[in-house]
Every structure is written in C-alpha cells, then in structure tokens.
Residue, then its C-alpha position, 0 to 999 in steps of 0.5 A: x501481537x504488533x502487525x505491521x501493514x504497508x503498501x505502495x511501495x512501487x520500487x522506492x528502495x530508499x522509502x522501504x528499507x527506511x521504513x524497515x528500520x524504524x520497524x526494527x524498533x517496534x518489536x513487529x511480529x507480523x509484516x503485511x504488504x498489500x501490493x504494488x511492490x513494482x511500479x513508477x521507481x527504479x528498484x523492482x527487483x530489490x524491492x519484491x526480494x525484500x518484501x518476500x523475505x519480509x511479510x507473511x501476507x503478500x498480495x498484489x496490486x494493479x502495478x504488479x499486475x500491469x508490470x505481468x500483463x495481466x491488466x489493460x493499461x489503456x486507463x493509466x496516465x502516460x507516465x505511469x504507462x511507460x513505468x509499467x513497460x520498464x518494469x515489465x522488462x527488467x523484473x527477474x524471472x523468479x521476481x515475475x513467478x513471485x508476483x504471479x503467485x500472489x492473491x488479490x485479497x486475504x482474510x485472517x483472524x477477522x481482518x481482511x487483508x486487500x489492495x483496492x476495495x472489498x467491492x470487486x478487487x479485480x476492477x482496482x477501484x478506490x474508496x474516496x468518499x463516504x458512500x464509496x466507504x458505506x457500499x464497501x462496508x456491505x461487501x465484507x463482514x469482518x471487523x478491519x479491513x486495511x486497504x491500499x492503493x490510493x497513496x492517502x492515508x485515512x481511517x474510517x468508522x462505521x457504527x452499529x447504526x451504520x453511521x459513517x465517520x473520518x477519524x483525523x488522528x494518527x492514532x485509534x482505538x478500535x472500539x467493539x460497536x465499530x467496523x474498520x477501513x483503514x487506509x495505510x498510505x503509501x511506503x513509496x510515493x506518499x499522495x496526501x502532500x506530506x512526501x514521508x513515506x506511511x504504513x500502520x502498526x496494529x497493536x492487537x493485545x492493545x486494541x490501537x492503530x497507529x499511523x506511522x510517518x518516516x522520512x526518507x532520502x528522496x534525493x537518492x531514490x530521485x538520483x536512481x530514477x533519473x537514472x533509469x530515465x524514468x519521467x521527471x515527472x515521477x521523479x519530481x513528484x516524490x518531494x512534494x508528496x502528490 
C-alpha cells in the first residue's frame, strides 16, 4: 500500500492540483489531509470540494477551525486574521458542514494521523525543537505519527534508547528499534525557504518514506489572491517560501 500524506494547502488550488497530478504517477492507494485546507489563499471552496472527494482521512486544522469561529484569532498575526474573516465569508454551506465534520486527529493501522501535536491537539501547538519532539513522543504510542502545521518539512527519530535524531534526507527507512514524527511540509504555502509545494508518500510494503517537492504556477495562485485583495504580504510570500 503507497499513501499519500499532505497538509497545509490553505486554499492554493494551483499548488494542489499540482501536487495532485504528479501523484497521478505514484499509484496512490490512500490519500490523507491533515487540515488547513482553508486559510490565506483565494480558493477555499475548491480546494475543500477536491480534498473531500480525494482523501479517505480528512481532518482539521486551526485555519479551517478559525475560518468556523470556532477559534480565538487574537493570537493570529493581522493578515492572516483578515484571511480568516474572508474565508469565513465565502466558504459554501455544505464547505462549512464538511469542516464541521472533521476530527482533530485519527489513528489507523499504528500511525497516527494529526495537524499540530500529539500533546493537546486542541492548543495548535508546534514541534520545533528536540524537547518539543522527546515531550510529544510520550503522548503517543504508535510507531508514525505525521504531523503538519508548521509549513516545514522535517523527519524525526527517536530509539529505544529514547535518543533523538533529525534526519536530512528526503527519503527514510523505517527501521523497527525507531519511532516517528514526521513533518509532511506544506501543499500551499511551503516555509522552509524552497516556494515548491511538499507532501510525503509512505510506502508500507517497502517500509520508505519519501518526501516529495512540486513546483507549481505561483504567479496564478498570486494573480487570484491579488484579486481577492488578500495582503500582499501573503501574495508575496509564496515566492520565496517563507
């Protein structure tokens, strides 16, 4: 079985639908979203549309939550405030009820599925550093856990020994005397300084992680924000990756 995992899309359509395609190539049997469909891009409704016709797994990010009012967006830096406002607004009826719908965090065949951290999901914390890694290893038991929400790619190691390790490859062996956290990046609005759009495919017969890097037409998905007088600041964003 080959899964593919993705998260952050945050309403680039572009960005999706490219990343989308080059998965047309894999031979995909599983698709996964770990939230933030909506948030920051111009396309809210077609973005949900395609990831709830496309992913088996489906849950829900502190954007998509924002964008429902279900979260205090006191903490949020101004643009990405008036994002929320603008989404909220124009996401369809039956857009909200599917968001509504969908869970914080899942668990399946010993991988756990979540947008923030395994550690109160509901507080949209991140996992930056290798004691925020080492206090999250100790809130789940399975042996992958894929995470999203910080826009930066990572794979992280922890051994029997409870010893921690960043691993810089693209590509992992999951290896039976390791547990897993791994980062998937962001489809939408990548922050790790390379403006292609990320996501990971797990190989389960073949026990390997890859993570996979798509460029896409950031000019459009520019044009259309623009458009939407979303903040240049956003807009701008997308080419550099930050």
């Amino acid at each position: 079985m080959r899964i593919a995992i993705i998260s952050d899309v945050h309403a680039n359509l572009e960005a999706l639908e490219a990343c989308l395609d080059r998965l047309e190539k894999e031979k995909i049997d599983f698709f996964v979203s770990l939230g933030d469909i909506v948030g920051y891009g111009a396309d809210p409704n077609r973005c949900t549309e395609i990831i709830k016709d496309k992913c088996k797994i489906s849950l829900v990010g502190n954007h998509d939550y924002a964008a429902l009012g279900h979260l205090d967006i006191s903490y949020f830096n101004p643009y990405a405030k008036k994002s929320v406002l603008w989404t909220g607004t124009n996401l369809t009826e039956e857009n909200r009820e599917y968001l509504e719908s969908l869970e914080m965090y899942t668990v399946e065949k010993e991988i756990r599925y979540i947008h923030s951290t395994p550690l109160r999901p509901e507080d949209w914390n991140y996992i930056f550093t290798v004691h925020d890694a080492r206090v999250n290893f100790s809130h789940f038991s399975e042996k992958l856990c894929f995470i999203g929400h910080s826009h930066q790619p990572v794979f992280i190691l922890m051994n029997s020994k409870e010893e921690i390790f960043v691993h810089n490859s693209q590509t992992l062996t999951v290896d039976e005397d390791y547990r897993y956290i791994i980062n998937v990046g962001s489809v939408g609005q990548p922050r790790d300084g390379n403006p292609e759009s990320s996501f990971v495919i797990y190989d389960v017969d073949a026990g390997s992680i890859e993570l996979v890097r798509v460029p896409y037409n950031i000019a459009l998905t520019q044009t259309k924000m623009n458009k939407a007088q979303i903040h240049p600041f956003l807009v701008e964003r997308l080419a550099y990756g930050r």
